[in-house]
DRENTORKOL-3810 file (N, C-alpha, C; in nm, 4 decimals):
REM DRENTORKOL-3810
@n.u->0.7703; n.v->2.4936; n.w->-3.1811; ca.u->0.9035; ca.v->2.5296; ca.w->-3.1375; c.u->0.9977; c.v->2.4121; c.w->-3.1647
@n.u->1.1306; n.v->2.4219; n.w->-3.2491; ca.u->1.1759; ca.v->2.3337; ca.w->-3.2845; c.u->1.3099; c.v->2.3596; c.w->-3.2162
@n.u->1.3831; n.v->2.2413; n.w->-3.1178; ca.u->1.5154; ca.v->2.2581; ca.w->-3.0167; c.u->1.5954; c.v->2.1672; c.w->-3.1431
@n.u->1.7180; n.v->2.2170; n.w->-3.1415; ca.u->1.8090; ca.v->2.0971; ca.w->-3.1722; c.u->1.8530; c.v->2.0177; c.w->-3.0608
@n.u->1.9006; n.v->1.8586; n.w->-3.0829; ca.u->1.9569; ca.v->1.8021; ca.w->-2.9457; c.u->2.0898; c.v->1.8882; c.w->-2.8576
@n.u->2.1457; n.v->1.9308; n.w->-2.9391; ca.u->2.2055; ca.v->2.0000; ca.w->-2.8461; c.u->2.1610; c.v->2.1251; c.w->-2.7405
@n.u->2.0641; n.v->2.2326; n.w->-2.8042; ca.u->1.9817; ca.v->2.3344; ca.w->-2.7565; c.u->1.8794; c.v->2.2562; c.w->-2.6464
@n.u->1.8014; n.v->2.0967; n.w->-2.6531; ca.u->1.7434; ca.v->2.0345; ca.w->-2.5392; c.u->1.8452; c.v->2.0177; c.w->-2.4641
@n.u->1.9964; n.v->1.9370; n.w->-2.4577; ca.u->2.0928; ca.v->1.9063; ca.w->-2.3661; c.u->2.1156; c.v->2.0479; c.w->-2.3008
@n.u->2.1773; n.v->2.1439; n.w->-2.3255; ca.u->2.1855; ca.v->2.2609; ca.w->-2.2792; c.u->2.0874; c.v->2.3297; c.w->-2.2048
@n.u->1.9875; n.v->2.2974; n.w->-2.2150; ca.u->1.8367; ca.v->2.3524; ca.w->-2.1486; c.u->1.7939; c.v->2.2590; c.w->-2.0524
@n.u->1.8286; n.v->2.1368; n.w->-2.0426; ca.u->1.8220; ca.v->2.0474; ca.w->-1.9215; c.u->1.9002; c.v->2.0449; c.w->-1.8267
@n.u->2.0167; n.v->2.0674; n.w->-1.8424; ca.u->2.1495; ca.v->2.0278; ca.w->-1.8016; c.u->2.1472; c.v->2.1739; c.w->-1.7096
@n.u->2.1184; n.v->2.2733; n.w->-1.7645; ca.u->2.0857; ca.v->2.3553; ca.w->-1.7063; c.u->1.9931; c.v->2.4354; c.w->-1.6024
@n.u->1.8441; n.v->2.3388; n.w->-1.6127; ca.u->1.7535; ca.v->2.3285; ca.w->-1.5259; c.u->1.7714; c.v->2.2435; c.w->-1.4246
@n.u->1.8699; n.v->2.1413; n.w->-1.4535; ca.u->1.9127; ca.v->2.0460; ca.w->-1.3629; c.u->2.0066; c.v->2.0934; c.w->-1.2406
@n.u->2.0886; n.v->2.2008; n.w->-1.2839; ca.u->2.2075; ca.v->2.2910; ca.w->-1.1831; c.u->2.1191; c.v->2.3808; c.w->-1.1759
@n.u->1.9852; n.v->2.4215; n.w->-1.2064; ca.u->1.9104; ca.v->2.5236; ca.w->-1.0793; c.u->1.8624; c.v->2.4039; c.w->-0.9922
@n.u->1.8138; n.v->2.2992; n.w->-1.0117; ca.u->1.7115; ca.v->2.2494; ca.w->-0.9296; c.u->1.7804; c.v->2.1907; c.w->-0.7750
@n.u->1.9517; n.v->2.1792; n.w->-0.8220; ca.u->2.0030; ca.v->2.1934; ca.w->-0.6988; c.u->1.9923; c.v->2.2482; c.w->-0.6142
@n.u->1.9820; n.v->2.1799; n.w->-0.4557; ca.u->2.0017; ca.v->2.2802; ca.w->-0.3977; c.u->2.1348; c.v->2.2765; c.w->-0.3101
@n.u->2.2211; n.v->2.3646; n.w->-0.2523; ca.u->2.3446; ca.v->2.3401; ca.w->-0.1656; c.u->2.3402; c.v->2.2992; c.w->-0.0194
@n.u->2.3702; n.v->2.1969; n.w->-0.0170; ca.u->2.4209; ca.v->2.1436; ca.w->0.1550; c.u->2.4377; c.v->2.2587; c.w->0.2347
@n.u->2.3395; n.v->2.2544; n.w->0.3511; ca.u->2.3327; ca.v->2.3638; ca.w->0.4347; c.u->2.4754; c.v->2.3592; c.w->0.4836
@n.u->2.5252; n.v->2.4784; n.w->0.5531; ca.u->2.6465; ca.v->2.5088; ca.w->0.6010; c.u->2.5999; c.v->2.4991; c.w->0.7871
@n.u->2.6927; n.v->2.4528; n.w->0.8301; ca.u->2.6668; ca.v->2.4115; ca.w->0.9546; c.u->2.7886; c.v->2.4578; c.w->1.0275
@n.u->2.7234; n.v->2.5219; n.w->1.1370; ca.u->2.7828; ca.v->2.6097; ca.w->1.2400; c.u->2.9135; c.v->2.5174; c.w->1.3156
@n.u->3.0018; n.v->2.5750; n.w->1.3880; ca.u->3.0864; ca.v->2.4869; ca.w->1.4489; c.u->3.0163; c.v->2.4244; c.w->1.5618
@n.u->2.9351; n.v->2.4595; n.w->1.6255; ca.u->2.8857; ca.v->2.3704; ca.w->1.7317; c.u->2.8224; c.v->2.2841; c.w->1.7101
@n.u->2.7949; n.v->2.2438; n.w->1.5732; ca.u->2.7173; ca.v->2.1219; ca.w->1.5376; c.u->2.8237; c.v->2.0324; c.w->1.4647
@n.u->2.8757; n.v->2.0263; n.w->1.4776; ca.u->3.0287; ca.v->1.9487; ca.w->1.4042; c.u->3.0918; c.v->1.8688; c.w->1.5240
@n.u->3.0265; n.v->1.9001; n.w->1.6442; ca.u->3.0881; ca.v->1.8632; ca.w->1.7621; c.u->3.0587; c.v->1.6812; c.w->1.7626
@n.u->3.1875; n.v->1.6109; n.w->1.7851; ca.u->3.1494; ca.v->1.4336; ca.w->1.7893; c.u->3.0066; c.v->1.3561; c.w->1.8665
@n.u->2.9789; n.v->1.4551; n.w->1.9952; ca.u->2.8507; ca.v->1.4159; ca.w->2.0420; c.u->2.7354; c.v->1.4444; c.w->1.9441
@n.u->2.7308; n.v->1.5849; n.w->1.8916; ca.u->2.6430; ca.v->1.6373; ca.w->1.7920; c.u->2.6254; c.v->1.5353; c.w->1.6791
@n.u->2.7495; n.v->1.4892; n.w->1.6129; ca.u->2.6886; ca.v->1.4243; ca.w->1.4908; c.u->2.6865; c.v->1.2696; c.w->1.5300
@n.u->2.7207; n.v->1.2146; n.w->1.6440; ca.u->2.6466; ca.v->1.0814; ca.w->1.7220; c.u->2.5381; c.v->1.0781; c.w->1.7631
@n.u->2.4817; n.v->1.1979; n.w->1.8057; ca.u->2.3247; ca.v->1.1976; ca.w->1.8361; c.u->2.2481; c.v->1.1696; c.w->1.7136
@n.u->2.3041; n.v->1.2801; n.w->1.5806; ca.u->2.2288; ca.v->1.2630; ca.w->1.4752; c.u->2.2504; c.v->1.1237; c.w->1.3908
@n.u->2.3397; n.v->1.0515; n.w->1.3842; ca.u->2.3313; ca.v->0.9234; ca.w->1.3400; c.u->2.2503; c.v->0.8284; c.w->1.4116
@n.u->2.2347; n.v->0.8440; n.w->1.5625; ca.u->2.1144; ca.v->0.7656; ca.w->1.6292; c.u->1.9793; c.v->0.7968; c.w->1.5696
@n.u->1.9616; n.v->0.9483; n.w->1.5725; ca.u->1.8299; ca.v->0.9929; ca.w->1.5096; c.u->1.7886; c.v->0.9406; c.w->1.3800
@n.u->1.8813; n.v->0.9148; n.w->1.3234; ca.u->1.9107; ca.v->0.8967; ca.w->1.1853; c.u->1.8329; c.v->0.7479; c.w->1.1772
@n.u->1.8972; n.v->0.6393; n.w->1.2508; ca.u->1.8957; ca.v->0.5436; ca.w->1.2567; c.u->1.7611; c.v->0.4831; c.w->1.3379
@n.u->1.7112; n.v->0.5465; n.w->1.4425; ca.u->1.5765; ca.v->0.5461; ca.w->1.4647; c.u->1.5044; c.v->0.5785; c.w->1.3605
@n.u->1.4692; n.v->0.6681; n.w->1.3244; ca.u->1.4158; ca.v->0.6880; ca.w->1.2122; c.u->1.3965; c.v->0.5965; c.w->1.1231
@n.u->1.5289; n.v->0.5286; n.w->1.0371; ca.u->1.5271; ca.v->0.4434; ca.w->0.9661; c.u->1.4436; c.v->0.3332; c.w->1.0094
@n.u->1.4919; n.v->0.2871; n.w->1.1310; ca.u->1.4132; ca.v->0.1847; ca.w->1.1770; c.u->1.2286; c.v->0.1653; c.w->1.1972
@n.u->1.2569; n.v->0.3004; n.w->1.2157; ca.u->1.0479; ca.v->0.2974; ca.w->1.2432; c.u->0.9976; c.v->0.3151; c.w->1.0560
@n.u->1.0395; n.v->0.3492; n.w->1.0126; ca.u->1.0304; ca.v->0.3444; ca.w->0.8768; c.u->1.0172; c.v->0.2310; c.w->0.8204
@n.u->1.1097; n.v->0.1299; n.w->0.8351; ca.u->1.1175; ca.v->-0.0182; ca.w->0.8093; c.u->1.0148; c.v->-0.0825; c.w->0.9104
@n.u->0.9529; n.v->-0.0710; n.w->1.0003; ca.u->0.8793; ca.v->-0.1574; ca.w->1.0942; c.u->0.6931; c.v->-0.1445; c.w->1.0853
@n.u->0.6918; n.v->-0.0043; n.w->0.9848; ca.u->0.5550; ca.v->-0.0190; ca.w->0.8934; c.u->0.5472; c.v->-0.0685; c.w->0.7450
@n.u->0.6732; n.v->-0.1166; n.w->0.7036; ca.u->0.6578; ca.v->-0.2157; ca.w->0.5954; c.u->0.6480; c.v->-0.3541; c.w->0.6180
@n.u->0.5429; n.v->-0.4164; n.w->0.5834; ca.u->0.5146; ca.v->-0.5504; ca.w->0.5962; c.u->0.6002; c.v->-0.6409; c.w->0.4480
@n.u->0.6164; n.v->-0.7447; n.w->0.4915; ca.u->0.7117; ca.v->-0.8147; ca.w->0.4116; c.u->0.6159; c.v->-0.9513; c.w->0.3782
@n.u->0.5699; n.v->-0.9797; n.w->0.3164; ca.u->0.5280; ca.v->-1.1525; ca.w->0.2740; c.u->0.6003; c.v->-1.2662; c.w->0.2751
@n.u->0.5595; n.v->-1.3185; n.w->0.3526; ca.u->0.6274; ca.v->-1.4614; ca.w->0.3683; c.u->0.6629; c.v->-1.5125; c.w->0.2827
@n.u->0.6368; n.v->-1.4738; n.w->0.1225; ca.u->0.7089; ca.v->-1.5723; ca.w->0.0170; c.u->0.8560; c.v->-1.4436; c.w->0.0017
@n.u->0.8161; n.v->-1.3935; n.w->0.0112; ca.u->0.9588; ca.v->-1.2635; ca.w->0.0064; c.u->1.0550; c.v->-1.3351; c.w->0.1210
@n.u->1.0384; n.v->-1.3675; n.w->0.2207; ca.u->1.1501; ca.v->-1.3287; ca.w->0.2755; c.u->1.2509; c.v->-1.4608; c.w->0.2628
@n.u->1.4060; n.v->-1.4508; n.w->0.3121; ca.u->1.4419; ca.v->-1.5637; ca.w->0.2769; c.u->1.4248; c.v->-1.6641; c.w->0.3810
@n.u->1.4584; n.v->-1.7792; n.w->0.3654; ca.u->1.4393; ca.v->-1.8821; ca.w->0.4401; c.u->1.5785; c.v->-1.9007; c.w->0.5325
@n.u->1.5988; n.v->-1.8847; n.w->0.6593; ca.u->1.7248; ca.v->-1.9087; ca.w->0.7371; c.u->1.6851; c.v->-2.0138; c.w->0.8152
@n.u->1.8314; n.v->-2.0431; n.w->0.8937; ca.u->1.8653; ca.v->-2.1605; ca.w->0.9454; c.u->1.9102; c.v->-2.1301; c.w->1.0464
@n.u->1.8304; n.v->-2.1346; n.w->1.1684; ca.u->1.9716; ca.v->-2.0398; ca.w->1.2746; c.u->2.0218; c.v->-2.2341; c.w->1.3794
@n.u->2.1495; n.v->-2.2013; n.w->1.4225; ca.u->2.1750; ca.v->-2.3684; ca.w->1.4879; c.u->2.2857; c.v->-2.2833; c.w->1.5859
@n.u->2.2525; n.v->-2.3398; n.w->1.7154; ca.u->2.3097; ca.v->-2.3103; ca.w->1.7889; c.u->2.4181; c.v->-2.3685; c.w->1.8262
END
């Protein structure tokens, strides 16, 4: 099977806008300022326990200076 580059660009480009998928649509009660402050905490826990099972090597990290 022989594509020209343009017939591959067109056939990717195109598998690429199915493989999207669309940002769920979200109800008005979740739009509410407490609602999306809870989820940035969640968010942010998350992140954090995520980062606290990666171990870092002592030659990695940088060297600080803390002076009071």
């Amino acid at each position: 099977m022989k594509l020209t580059r343009r017939e591959l660009a067109a056939a990717l480009t195109s598998a690429a806008a199915l493989a999207q998928t669309p940002a769920p649509q979200r109800t008005p009660a979740e739009r509410t300022p407490e609602a999306e402050l809870q989820a940035a905490r969640d968010q942010v826990k998350a992140n954090a326990e995520a980062l606290t099972q990666l171990e870092v090597p002592m030659r990695i990290e940088p060297a600080f200076q803390f002076k009071a």
